[in-house]
LUMVOMI-962758 format. One record per residue: x, y, z of N, C-alpha, C in turn. Coordinates in pm, whole numbers. Each point is the difference from the previous one (the first is absolute). Layout:
! LUMVOMI-962758
SITE      n.x      n.y      n.z     ca.x     ca.y     ca.z      c.x      c.y      c.z
SITE        X        Y        Z        X        Y        Z        X        Y        Z
...
***
This chain:
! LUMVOMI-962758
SITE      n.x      n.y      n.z     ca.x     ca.y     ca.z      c.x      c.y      c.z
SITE     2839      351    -2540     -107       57       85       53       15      141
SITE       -6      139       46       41        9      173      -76     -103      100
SITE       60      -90       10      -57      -58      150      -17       46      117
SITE     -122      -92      115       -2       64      115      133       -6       73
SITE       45      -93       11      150        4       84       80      135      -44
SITE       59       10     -143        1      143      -27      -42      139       52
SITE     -145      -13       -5      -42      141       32       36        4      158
SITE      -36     -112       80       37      -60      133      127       78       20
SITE       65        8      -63      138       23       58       92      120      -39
SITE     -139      100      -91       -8      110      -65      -32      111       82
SITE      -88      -76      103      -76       53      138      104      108       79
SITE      -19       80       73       44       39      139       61      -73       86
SITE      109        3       93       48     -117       90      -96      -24       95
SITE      -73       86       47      -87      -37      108     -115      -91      -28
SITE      -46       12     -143     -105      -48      -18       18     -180      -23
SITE      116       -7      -62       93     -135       23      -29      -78       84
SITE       35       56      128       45      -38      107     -132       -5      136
SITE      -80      133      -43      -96       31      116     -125     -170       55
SITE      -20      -88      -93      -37      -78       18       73      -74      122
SITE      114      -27      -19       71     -119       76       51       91      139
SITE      -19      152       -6       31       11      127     -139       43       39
SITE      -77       41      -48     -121       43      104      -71     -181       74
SITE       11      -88     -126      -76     -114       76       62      -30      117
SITE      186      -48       41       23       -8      119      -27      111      143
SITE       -7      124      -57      -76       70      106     -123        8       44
SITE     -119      -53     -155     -119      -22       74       36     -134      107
SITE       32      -97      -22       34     -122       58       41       29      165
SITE      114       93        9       34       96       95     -144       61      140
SITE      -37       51     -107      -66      121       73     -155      -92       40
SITE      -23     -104      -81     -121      -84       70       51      -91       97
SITE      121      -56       35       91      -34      130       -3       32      111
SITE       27      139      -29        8      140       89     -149      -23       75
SITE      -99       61      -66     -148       -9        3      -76     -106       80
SITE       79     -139      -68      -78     -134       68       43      -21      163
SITE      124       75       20       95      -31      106      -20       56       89
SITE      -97      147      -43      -14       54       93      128      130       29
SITE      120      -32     -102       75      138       84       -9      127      -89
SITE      -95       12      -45      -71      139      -54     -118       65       78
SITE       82      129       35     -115       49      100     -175       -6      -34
SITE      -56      -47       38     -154        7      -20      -61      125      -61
SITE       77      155       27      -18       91      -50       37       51     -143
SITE      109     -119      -50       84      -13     -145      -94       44      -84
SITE      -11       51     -111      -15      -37     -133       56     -110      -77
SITE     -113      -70      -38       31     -172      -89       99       81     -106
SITE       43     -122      -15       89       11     -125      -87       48     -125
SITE       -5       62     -150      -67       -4      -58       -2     -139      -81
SITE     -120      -35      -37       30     -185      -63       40       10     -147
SITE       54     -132      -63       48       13      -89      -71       75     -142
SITE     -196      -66       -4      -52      123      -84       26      157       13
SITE       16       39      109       30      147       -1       97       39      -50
SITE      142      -57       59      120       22      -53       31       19     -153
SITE      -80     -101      -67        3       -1     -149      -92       99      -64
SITE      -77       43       51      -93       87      -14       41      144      -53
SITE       73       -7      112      111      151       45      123       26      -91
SITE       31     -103       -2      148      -33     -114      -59       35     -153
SITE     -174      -84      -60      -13       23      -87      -45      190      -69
SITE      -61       45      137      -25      158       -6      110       38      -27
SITE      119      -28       52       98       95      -62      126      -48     -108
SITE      -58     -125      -29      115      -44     -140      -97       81     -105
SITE       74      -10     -103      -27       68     -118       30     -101     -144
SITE      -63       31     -148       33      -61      -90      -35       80     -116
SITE      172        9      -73      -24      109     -103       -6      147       26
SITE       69      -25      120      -44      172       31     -108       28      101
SITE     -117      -90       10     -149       44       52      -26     -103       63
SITE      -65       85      116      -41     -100      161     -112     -111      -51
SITE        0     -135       33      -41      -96      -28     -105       70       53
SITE     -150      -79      -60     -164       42       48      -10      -52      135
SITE      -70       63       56      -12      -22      142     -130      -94        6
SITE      -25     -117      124      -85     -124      -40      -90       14       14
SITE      -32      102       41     -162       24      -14      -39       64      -71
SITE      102       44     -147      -94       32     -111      -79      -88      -49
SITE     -114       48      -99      -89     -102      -75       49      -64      -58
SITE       -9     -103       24       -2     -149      -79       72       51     -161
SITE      -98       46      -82      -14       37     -127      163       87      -29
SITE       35      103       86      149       36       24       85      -92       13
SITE       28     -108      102       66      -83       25       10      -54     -146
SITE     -119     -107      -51       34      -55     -141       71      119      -87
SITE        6       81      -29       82      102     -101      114       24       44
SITE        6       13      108      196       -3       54       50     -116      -68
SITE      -84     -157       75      118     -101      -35      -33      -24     -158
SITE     -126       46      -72       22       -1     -150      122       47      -50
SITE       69      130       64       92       85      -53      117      -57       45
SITE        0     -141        2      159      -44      115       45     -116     -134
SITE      107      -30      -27       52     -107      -50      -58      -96      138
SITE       39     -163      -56       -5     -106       89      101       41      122
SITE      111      -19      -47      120      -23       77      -34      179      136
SITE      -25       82      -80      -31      128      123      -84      -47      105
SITE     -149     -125      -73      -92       11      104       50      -79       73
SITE       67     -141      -45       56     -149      108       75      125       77
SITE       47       66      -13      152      112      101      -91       21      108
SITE     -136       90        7      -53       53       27      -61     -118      134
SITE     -105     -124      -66       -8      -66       85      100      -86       93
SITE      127      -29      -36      111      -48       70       37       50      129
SITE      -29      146      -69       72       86      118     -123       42       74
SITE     -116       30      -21      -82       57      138     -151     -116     -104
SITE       35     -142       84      -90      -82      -40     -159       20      107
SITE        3       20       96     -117       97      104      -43       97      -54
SITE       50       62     -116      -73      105      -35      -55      -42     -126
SITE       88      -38      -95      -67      -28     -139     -127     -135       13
SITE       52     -116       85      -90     -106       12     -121       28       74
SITE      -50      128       45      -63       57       34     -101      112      -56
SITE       64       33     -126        0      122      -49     -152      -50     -133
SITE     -162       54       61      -65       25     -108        7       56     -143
SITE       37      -66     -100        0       48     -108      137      -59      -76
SITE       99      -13      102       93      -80      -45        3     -133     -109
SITE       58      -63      -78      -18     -111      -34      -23     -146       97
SITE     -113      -40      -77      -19     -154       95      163      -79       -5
SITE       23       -1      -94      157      -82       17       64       15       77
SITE       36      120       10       97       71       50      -26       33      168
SITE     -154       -5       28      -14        0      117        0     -129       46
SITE      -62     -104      -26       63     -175       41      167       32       41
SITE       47       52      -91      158      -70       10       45       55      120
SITE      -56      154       26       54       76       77       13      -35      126
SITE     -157      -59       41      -32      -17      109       50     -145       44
SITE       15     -114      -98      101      -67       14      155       42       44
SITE       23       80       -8      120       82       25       17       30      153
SITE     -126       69      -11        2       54      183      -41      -87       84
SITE      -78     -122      -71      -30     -128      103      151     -107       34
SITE       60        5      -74      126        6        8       89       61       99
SITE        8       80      -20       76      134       81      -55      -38      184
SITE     -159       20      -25      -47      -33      152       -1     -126       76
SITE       40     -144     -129       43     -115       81      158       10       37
SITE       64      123      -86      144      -43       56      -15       82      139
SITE      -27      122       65      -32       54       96      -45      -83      102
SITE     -103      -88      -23      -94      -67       69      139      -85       40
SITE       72     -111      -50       88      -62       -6      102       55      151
SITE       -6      143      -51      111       62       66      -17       -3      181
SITE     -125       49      -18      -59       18      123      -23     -111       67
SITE      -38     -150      -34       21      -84       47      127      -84       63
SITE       69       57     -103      145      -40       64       81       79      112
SITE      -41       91      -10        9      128      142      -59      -64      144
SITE     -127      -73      -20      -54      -25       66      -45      112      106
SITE      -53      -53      119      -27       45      120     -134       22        5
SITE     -111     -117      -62     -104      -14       16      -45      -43      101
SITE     -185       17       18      -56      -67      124      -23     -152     -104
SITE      -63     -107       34      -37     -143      -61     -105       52     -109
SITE     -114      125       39      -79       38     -119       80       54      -77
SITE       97      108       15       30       75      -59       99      -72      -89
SITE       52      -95       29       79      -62     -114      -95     -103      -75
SITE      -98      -48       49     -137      -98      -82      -42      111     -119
SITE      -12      107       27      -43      147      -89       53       54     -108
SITE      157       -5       26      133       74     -107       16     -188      -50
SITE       -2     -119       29       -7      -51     -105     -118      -37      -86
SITE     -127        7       23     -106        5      -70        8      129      -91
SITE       63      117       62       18       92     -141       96       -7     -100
SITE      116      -58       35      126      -29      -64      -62     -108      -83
SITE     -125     -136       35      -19      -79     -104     -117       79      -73
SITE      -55       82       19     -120       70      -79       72       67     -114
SITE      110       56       51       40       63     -122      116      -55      -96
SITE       -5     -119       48       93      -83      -55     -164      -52     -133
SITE      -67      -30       89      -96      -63     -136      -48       99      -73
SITE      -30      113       24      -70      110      -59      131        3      -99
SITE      127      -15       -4       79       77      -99       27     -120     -109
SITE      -82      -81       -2       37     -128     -106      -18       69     -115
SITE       40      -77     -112      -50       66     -156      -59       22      -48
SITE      -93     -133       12     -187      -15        7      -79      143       30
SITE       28       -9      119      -80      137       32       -2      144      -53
SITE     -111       65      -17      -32      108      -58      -40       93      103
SITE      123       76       69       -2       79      131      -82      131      -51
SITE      -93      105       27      -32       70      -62       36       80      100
SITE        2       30      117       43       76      102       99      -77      105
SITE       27      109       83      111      -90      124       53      102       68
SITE       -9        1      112       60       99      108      -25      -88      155
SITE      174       11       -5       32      -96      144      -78       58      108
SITE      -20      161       51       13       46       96      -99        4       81
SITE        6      -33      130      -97      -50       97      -34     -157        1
SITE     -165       24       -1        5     -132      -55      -54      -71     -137
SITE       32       92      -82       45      -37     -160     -105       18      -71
SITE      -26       41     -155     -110        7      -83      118      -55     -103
SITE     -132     -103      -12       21      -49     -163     -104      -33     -115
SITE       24       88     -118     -146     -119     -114       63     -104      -69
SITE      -47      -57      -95       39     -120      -80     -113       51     -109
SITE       63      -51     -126     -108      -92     -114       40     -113      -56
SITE     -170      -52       -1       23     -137      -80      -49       41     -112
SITE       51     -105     -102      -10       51     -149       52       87      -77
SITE      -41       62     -124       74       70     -119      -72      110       60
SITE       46      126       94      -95      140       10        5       67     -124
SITE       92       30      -79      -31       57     -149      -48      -25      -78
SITE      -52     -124      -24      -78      -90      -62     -118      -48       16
SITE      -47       55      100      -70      -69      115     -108       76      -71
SITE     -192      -98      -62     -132       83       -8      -64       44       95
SITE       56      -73      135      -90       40      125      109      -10       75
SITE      -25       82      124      118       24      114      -81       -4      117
SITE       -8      -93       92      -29       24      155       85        8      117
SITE      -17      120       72      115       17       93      -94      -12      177
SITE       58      -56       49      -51      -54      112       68       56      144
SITE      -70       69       86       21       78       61       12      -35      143
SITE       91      -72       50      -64      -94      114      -36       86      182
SITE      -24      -50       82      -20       75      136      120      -29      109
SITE      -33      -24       74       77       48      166      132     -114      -57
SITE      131       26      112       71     -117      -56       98        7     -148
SITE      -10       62      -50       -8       -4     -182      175       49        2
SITE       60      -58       61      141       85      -13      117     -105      -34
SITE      137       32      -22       83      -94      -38       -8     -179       63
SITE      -25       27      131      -14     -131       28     -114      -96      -29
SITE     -131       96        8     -113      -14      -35      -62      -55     -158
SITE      129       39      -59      -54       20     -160      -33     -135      -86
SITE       50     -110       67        2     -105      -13       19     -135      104
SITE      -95      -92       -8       44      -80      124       18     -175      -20
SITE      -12      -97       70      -11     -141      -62     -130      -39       50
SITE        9       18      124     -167       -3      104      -75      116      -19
SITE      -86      -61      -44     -140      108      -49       43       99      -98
SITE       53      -26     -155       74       -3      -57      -66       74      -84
SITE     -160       15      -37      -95       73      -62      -74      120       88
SITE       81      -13       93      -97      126       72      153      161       -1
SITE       96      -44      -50      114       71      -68       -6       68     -127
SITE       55       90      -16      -40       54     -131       87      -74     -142
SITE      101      -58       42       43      -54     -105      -94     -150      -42
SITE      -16      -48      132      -98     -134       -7     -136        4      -83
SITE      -11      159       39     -125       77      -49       -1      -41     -160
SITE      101       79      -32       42       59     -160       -1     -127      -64
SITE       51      -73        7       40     -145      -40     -138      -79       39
SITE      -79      -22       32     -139      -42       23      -59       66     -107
SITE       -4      159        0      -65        7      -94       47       59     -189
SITE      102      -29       39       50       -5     -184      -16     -180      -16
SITE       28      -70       72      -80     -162      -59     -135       27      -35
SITE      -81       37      106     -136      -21      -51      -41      135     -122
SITE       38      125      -40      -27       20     -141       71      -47      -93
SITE       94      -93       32       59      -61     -123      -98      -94      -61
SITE      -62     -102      131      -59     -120      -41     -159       81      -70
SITE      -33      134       55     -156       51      -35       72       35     -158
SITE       59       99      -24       17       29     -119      156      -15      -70
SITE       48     -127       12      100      -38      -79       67       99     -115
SITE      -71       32      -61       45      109     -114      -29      161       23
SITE        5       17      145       12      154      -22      145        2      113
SITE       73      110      -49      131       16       39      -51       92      146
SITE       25      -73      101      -26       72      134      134      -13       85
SITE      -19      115       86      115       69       95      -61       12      136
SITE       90      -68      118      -53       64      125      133       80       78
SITE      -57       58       74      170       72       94      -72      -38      142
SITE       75      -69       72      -11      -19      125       51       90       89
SITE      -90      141       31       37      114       62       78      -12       94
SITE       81       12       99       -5       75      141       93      121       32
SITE      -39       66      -63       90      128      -30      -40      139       71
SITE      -57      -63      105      -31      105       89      -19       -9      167
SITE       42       76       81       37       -2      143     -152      -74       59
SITE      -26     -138      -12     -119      -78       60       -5      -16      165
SITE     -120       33      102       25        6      134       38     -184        2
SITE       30        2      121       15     -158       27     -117      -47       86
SITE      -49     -119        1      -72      -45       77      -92       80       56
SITE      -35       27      162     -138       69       23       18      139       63
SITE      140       45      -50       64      131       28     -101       94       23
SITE      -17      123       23      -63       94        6       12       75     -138
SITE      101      -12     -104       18       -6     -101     -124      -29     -117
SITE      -32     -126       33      -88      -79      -86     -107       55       22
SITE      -55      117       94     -153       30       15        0      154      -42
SITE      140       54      -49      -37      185      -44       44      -40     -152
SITE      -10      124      -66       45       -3     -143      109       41       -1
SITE      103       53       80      115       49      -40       78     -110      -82
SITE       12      -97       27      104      -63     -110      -98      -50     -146
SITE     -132      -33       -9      -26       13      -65      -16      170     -118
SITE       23       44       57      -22      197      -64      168      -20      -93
SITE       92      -63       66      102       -4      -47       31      -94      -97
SITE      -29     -168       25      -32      -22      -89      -97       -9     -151
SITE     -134       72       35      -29       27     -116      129      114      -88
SITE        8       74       66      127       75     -113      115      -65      -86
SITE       51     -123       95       74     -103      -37      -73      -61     -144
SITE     -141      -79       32      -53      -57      -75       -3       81     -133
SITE      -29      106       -5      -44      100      -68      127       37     -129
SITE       94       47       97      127      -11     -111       51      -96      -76
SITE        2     -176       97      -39     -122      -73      -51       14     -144
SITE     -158       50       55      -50      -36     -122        1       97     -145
SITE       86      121       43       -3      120     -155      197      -60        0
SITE       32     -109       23      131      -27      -43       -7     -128     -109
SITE     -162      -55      -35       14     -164       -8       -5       55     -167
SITE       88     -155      -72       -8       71     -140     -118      -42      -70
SITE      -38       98     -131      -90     -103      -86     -134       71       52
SITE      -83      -47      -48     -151       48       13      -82     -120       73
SITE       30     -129       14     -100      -53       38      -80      -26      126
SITE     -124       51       16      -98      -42      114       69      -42      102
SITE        1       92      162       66     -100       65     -146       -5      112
SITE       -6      -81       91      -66      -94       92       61       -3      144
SITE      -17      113      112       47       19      131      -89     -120       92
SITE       54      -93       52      -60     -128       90       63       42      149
SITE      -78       59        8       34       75      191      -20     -112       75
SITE       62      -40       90      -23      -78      105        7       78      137
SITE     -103      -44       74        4       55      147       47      165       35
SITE      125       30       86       14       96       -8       33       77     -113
SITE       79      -89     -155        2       61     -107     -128       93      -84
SITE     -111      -48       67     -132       29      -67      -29      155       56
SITE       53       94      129       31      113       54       78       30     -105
SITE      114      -29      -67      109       66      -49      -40       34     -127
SITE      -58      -88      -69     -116      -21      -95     -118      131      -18
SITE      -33       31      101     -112       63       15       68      118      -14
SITE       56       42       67      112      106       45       47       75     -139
SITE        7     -111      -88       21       45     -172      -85       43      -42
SITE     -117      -80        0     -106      -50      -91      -10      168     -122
SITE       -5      101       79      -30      142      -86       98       58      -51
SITE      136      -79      -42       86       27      -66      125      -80      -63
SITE     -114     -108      -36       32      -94      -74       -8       12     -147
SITE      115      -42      -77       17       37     -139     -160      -98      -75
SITE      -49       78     -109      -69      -43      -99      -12     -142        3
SITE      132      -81       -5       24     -142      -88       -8     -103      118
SITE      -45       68      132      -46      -84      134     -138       -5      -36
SITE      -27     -139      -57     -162       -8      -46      -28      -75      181
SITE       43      -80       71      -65      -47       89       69       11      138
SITE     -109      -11      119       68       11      151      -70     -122       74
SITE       70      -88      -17      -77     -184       81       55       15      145
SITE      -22       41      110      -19      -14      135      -81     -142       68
SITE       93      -77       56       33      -79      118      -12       -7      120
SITE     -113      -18       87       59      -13      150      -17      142       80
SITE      -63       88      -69       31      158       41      -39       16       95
SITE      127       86       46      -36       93      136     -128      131      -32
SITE       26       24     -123        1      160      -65       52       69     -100
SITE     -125       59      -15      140       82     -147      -12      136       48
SITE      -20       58      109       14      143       52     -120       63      -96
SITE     -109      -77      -17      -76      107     -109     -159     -114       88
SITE      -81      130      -14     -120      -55       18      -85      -85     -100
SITE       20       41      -78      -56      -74     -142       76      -12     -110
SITE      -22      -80     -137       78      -14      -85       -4      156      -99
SITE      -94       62       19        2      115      -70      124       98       77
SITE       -7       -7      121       62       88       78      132      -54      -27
SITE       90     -118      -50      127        2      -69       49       88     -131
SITE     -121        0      -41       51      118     -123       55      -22     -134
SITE      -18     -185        3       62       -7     -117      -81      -53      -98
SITE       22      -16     -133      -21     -112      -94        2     -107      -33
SITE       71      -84       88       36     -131      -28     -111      -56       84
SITE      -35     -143      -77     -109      -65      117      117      -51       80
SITE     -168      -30       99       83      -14      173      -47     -122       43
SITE       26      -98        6      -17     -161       65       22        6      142
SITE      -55      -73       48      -32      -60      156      -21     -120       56
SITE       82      -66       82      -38     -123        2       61      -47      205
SITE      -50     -117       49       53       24      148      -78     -157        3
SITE       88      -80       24      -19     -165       74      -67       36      125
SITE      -82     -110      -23     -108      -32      133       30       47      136
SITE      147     -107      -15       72        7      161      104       55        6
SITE      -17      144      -97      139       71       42      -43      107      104
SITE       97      -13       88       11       59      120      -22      183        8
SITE       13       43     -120       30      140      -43     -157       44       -9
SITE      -65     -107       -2     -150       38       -7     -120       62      118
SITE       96      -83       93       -9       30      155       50      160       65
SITE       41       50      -93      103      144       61      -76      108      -59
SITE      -16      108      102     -141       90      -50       84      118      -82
SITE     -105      -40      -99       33      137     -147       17      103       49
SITE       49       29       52      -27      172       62      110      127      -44
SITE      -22      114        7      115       83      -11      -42      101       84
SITE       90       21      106      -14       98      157      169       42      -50
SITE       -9      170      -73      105       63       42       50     -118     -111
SITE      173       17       66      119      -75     -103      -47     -133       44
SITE      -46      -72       69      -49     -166      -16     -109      -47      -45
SITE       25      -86      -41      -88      -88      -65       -7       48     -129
SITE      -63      -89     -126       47       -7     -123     -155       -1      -87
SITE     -105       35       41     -137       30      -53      -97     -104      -16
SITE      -60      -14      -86      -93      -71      -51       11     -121      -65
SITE      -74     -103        9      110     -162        8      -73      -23     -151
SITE       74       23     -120       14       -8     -144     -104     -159        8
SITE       23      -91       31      -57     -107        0     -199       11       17
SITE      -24       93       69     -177       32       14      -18       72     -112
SITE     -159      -53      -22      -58       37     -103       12      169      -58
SITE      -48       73      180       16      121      -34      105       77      -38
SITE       98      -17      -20      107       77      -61       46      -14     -138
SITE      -94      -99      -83      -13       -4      -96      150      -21      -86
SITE       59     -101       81       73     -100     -107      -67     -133      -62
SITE       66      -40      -87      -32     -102     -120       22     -125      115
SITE     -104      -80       46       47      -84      109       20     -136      -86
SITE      135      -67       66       14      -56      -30       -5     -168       62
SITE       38     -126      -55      -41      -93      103      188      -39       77
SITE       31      -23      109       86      -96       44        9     -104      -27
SITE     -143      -46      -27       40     -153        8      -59      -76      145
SITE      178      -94        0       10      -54      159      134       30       14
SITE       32      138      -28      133       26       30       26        2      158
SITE       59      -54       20       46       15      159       84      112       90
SITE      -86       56      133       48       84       65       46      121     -119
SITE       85      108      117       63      113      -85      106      -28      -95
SITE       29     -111      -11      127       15      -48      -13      -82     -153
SITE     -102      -94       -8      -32      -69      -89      -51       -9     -164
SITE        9      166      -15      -42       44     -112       27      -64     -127
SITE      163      -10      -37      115      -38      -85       10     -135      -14
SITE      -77      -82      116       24     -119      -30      -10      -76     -148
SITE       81     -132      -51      -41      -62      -84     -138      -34       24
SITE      -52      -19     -169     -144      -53       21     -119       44       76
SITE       13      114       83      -90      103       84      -96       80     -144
SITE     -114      -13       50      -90       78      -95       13      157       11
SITE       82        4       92       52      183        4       69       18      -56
SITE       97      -78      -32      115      -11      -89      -24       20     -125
SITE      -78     -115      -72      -39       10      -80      -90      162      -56
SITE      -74       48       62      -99      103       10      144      144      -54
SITE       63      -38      121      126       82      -18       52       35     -155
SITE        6     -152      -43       46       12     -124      -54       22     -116
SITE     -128      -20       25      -50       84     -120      -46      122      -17
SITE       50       83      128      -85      123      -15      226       37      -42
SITE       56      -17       16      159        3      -20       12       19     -166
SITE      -43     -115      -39       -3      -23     -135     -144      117      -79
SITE      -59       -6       48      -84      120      -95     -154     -145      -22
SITE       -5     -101       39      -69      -81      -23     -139       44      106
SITE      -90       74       23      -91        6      111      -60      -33      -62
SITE      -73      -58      -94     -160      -17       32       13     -161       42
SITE      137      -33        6      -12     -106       85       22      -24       87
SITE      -25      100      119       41      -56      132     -117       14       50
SITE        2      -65      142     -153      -63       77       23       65      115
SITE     -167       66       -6        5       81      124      -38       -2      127
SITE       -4       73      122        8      -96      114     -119      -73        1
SITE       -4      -12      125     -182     -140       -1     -125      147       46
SITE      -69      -44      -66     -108       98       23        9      157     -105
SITE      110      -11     -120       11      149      -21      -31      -91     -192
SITE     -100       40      -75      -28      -11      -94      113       36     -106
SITE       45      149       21       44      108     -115      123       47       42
SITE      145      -45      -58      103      101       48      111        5     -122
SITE      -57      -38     -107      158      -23     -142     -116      101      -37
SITE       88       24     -106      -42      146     -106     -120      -19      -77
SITE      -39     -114      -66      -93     -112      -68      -13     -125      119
SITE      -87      -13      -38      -30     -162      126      -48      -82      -89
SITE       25     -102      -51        6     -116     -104       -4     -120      140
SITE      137       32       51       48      -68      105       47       21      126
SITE      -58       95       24      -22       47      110     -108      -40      122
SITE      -85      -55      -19     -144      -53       75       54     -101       40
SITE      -55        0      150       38     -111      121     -116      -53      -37
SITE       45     -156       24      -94     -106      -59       24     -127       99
***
């Protein structure tokens, strides 16, 4: 059987080689950049997703230009159907940013890949540190990314996306996704970026802290149903109280993100969008072109979903609502003037989401916590379980059937 090293070396010389010289020039050219002796008027270097991007538009296989990545999903799976093993490992080896990226691709094959390029970007990271000529942040920064992607590339992990550039998007899953009867993908807000994606302090208000909070608690609710979460952040999130965080432009973008996400996931089963905060905009931003097999939209903390009412999202899937006592987000007026502000606060009666209870979840950030009755709430609308979750104080009726639904 032809091996990858084989086909590896079956390759073009450039294609060989283009790895090990483009990384020391990115390494180069962000030097240049940090140092200051690139005119301010420069054009950036292009980053390493692009480069591979560009390389993959114009390699070829068999004769015929590889699919370009923003075909449908459904294309993508029929290319790499039509590949021996050893063609597709070639394929991700050599432009791992694109395939570990690539909707429709194989789940395997995208883990490994992106292991590949998390790889690739700690040896860079490496590089650049040893170059030096940081300020005291700026070297506190390149090694917090050099150890992020040192942990992100363990074995364990199930990278589902990854792109170094800027300041980084990454997803994860926990669990068997092909296997998986229920899938919840969790969409987090402001913050949500490589450094962000995971933390030790305040460790549940992270999306991985997130994910992992809540694949324990549907394990412990329904032990025997095979569940999947992906701990999103796969999309350009504003930071903190940017001017960013109050228009939709990065949300408009990430819903598209989200969107391709979700016509790439395999299998048929039910998945469960858990918007948090600004994720619950990005969320919304979808809501009217969301595939069939999105039975639910559980919103957190919301700013908004850019829609006046739940009808005015447009979709099918029920729509959950829920917002702790003393979260601060409650205080910030629903409004939409022009490109700011993010609409109608999903959490009031009138907009006619399924309200749900918090609990005593604490502040904004407290949703995910262990043992939080939001959490819990979370998880059964995740799992497909509603007629058991409890709704806020004062709201009689919000699961499909109410058995158990009535505040008591």
């Amino acid at each position: 059987m032809l091996t990858v090293a084989a086909l590896r070396q079956d390759r073009p010389p450039w294609k060989a080689t283009a790895r090990r010289v483009l990384l020391p020039l990115a390494v180069v050219f962000a030097v240049l950049a940090t140092a200051g002796w690139m005119a301010r008027g420069d054009t950036p270097p292009p980053s390493a997703y692009t480069r591979e991007h560009d390389a993959w538009s114009r390699d070829t296989l068999h004769g015929a230009p590889l699919p370009g990545p923003d075909r449908p999903a459904t294309e993508i799976s029929a290319f790499f159907a039509g590949l021996t093993d050893a063609e597709a490992d070639t394929l991700a080896l050599t432009y791992p940013l694109v395939v570990g990226n690539l909707a429709g691709a194989p789940l395997t094959l995208r883990y490994e890949a992106n292991r590949v390029a998390l790889a690739d970007a700690a040896e860079a990271e490496r590089e650049r540190i040893a170059i030096g000529g940081f300020s005291p942040a700026g070297a506190h920064e390149a090694q917090r990314r050099l150890n992020r992607f040192e942990t992100l590339a363990s074995p364990d992990r199930q990278i589902l996306a990854f792109d170094p550039s800027g300041r980084g998007k990454v997803a994860e899953v926990l669990g068997d996704l092909e296997a998986a009867d229920r899938v919840a993908l969790i969409v987090p807000g402001v913050d949500s970026d490589l450094l962000g994606f995971q933390k030790t302090f305040g460790k549940y208000t992270a999306p991985v802290g997130m994910a992992q909070a809540l694949y324990r608690e549907e394990r412990d609710l329904e032990p025997d149903l095979n569940t999947a979460v992906i701990a999103w952040a796969d999309y350009d999130a504003p930071t903190g109280i940017a001017m960013s965080a109050f228009t939709g432009d990065r949300a408009e973008a990430g819903a598209d993100r989200l969107l391709t996400t979700l016509t790439g996931l395999p299998g048929e089963a039910p998945v469960a969008l858990l918007c948090h905060s600004y994720g619950s905009v990005v969320c919304g931003l979808a809501a009217d072109r969301l595939p069939a097999r999105v039975t639910d939209i559980a919103v957190a903390g919301s700013p908004g979903m850019r829609a006046p009412d739940v009808t005015a999202l447009g979709t099918g899937a029920r729509v959950w609502a829920m917002v702790a006592e003393d979260d601060w987000i409650s205080s910030v007026p629903h409004l939409e003037v022009g490109p700011l502000g993010h609409g109608a606060d999903p959490a009031e009666p009138g907009f006619g989401a399924r309200l749900l209870s918090a609990g005593d979840a604490e502040g904004h950030g407290g949703y995910f916590e262990p043992g939080a009755e939001s959490l819990v709430n979370l998880a059964l609308v995740a799992t497909g379980a509603v007629d058991d979750v409890r709704c806020a104080p004062g709201v009689s009726y919000c699961a499909p059937s109410d058995p158990c639904a009535v505040l008591t």
